[in-house]
N, C-alpha and C positions, 0 to 999 in steps of 0.2 A: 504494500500500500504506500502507493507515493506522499499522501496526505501525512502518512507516520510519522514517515521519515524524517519530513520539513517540519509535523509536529514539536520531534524529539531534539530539531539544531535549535529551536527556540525556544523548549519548555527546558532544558540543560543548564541551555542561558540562563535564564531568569533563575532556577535553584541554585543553580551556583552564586546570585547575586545576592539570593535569600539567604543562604545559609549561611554564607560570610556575615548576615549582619548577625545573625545569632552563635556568634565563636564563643561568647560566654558558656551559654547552654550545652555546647559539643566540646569545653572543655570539661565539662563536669562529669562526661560521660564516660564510664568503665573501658577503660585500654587496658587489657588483660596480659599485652604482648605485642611485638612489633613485627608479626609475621605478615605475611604479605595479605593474606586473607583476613580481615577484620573481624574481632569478637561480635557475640551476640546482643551487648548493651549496644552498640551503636545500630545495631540494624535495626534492630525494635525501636531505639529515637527515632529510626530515618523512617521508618514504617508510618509512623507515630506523624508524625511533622507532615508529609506529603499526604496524607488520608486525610488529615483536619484542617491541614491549612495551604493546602497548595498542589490542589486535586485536579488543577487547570492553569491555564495560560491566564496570568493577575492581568483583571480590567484594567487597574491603574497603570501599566506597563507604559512605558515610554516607544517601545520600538512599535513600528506601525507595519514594516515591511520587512523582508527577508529574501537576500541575495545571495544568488551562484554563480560562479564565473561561466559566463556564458548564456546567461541565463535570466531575462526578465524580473525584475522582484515580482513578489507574492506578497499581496495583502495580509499580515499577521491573522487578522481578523477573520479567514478565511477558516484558519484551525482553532478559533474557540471554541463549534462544538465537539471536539475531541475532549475528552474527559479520565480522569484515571478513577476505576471503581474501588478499584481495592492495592495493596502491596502487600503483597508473600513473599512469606519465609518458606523457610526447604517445609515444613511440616505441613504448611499448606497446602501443597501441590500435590495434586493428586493425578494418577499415570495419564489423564486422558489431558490437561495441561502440558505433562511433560513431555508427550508426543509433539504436540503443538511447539513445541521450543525447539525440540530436536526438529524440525523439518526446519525451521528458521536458520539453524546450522551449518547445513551444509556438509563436508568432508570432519568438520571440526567433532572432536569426541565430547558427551554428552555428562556435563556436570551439576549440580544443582546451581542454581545460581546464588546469590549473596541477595540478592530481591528480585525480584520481578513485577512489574508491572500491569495490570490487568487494564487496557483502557478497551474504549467504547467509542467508537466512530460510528455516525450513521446507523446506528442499531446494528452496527458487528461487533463482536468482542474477537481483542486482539492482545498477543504478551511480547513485551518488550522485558528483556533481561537486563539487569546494572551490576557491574563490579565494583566489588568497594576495595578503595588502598588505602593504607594508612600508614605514618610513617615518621618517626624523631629527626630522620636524619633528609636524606632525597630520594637517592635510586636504591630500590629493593627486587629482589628475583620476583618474576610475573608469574602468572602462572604456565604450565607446563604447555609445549608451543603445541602439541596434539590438541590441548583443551582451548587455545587462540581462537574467537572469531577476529577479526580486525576491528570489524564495524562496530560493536559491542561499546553501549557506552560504561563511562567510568564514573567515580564520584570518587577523588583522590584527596585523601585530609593528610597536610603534614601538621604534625605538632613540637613545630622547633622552637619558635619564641612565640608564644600564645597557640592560635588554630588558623591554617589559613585554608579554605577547600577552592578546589580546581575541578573542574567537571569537561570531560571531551570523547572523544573513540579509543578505542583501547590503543590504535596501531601509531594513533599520535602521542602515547605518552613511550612508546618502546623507544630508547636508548641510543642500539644498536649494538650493546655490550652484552656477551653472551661469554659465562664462565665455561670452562672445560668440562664438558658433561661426563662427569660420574654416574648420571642417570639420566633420566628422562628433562632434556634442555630445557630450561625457563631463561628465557631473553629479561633483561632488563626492563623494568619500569620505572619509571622519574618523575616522582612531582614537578619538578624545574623543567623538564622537558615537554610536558604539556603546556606548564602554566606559556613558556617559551611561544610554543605553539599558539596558542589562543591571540598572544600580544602579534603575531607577524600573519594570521592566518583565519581571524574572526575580528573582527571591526563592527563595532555599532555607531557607525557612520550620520553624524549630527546629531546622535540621541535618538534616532527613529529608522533608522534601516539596519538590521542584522546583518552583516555583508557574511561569507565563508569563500576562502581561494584555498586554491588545490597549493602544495607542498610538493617540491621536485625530492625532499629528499624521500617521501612516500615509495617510493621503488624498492628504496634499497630496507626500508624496515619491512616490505611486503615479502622482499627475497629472503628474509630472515625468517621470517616466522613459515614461510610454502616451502624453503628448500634451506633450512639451518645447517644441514651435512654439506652441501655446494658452498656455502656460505664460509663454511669452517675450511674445504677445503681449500677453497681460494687463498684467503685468510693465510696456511699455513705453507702454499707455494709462496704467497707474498715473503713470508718470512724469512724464507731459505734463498731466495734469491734476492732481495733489497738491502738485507739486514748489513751493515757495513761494520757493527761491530755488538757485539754481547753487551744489554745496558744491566744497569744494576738492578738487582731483586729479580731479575726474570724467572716467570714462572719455571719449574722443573721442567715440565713438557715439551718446551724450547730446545732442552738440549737434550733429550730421550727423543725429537723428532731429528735433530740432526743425525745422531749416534741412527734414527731408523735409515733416514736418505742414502747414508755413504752405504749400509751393508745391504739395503735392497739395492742399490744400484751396480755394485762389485758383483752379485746374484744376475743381474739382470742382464749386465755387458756381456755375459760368461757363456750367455744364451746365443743360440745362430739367429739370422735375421727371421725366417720362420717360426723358431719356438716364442723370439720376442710377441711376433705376432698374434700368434696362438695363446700366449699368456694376455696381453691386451683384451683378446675377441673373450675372452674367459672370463676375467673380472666384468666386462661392460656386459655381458649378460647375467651376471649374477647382483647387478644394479638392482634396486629396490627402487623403483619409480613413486 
């Protein structure tokens, strides 16, 4: 639903404008931990806050219009009646909901959300899922890139000096930094790097038109999170062949990939031009697409 969509870039707006004025109230609220996924007192505030007082696009709103590049503004007033009925928690949701979300997905693997949205357009009910971050410091591990949609909004609270919240799409607060996967990859996420985003890439232009322009770095956090092994490999030819000298603290892995380079390459020279080949045709079909 196209109406969602353009709903969602301006009802994000405006919560995120809201809930910055109440940093008092979401300082007082239970941070159990600074993991990436947010305890359960802030989601019940946020449940809480969006159900009583901010179930719609506020009358009083300044912005009147909302622009894309490319793209004609849109009447704001066009998405007042979009409405949000309810917000659920995991215990809410019952299997015939969470079918409803998994189809919304795509390729991406199926996790409960941190809220969901139940709104009401035109007499259909439809669910919009929200990820909550939260964070003392800036960039913290994402979630696991299987479970990545991009599009996916966020609602991002650092708590370094007071509360400040940042609200945007998941793939605009990714980083680009992505540790040595021990396990299952979580790319980076960054308060600063959204808040960044919103300042060069959302404009409320005179106080009345919501502007959004596209992000050329958008490519490369999309290549990370659809092909993070292409990503990693690149990454790790870059190294072996740019690198002009050993900097300090380098990770281990730097030099356990070197020490791999010289001895699969001694392995591989040793080879005739055919078994080279054969070895090539081998591995590229044993590629995981």
């Amino acid at each position: 639903m196209k109406d969602l969509s353009l709903f969602m870039q301006v009802y994000m707006y405006e919560l995120e404008q809201f809930l910055n004025q109440r940093h008092n109230e979401i300082q007082n609220v239970s941070f159990q931990s600074d993991e990436a996924n947010t305890d359960r007192p802030l989601k019940e505030y946020l449940k809480s806050v969006i159900e009583t007082s901010f179930s719609s696009l506020p009358p009083d709103s300044s912005i009147r219009f909302l622009s894309q590049k490319g793209e004609a503004p849109i009447p704001v007033n066009d998405l007042s009646s979009i409405t949000i009925r309810r917000v659920l928690l995991r215990e809410e949701l019952t299997d015939r909901i969470r079918q409803e979300i998994v189809k919304s997905k795509g390729n991406a693997v199926y996790t409960d959300p941190d809220l969901c949205l139940e709104l009401e357009a035109d007499g259909q009910i439809t669910y919009q899922t929200i990820e909550l971050k939260s964070t003392k410091t800036d960039a913290i591990p994402g979630s696991s890139v299987q479970q990545v949609l991009p599009e996916e909004w966020v609602i991002f609270i650092q708590r370094k000096k007071g509360v400040q919240v940042v609200t945007g799409q998941y793939l605009h607060a990714v980083n680009c930094k992505l540790a040595f996967p021990d396990r299952s990859p979580r790319p980076q996420v960054s308060f600063s790097e959204l808040l960044k985003w919103n300042q060069l890439h959302r404009k409320a232009d005179n106080g009345e038109c919501l502007c959004y322009t596209s992000d050329e770095t958008e490519d490369e956090k999309m290549d990370l999170l659809q092909d993070w092994q292409g990503v990693l490999s690149h990454r790790w030819v870059t190294l072996l062949f740019e690198a002009t000298s050993v900097k300090p603290n380098e990770p281990w892995f730097n030099n356990n990939l070197r020490k791999f380079i010289l001895e699969f390459l001694q392995r591989y020279e040793s080879l005739s031009p055919a078994e080279q080949n054969a070895f090539k045709e081998k591995n590229e079909k044993w590629i995981k697409r």
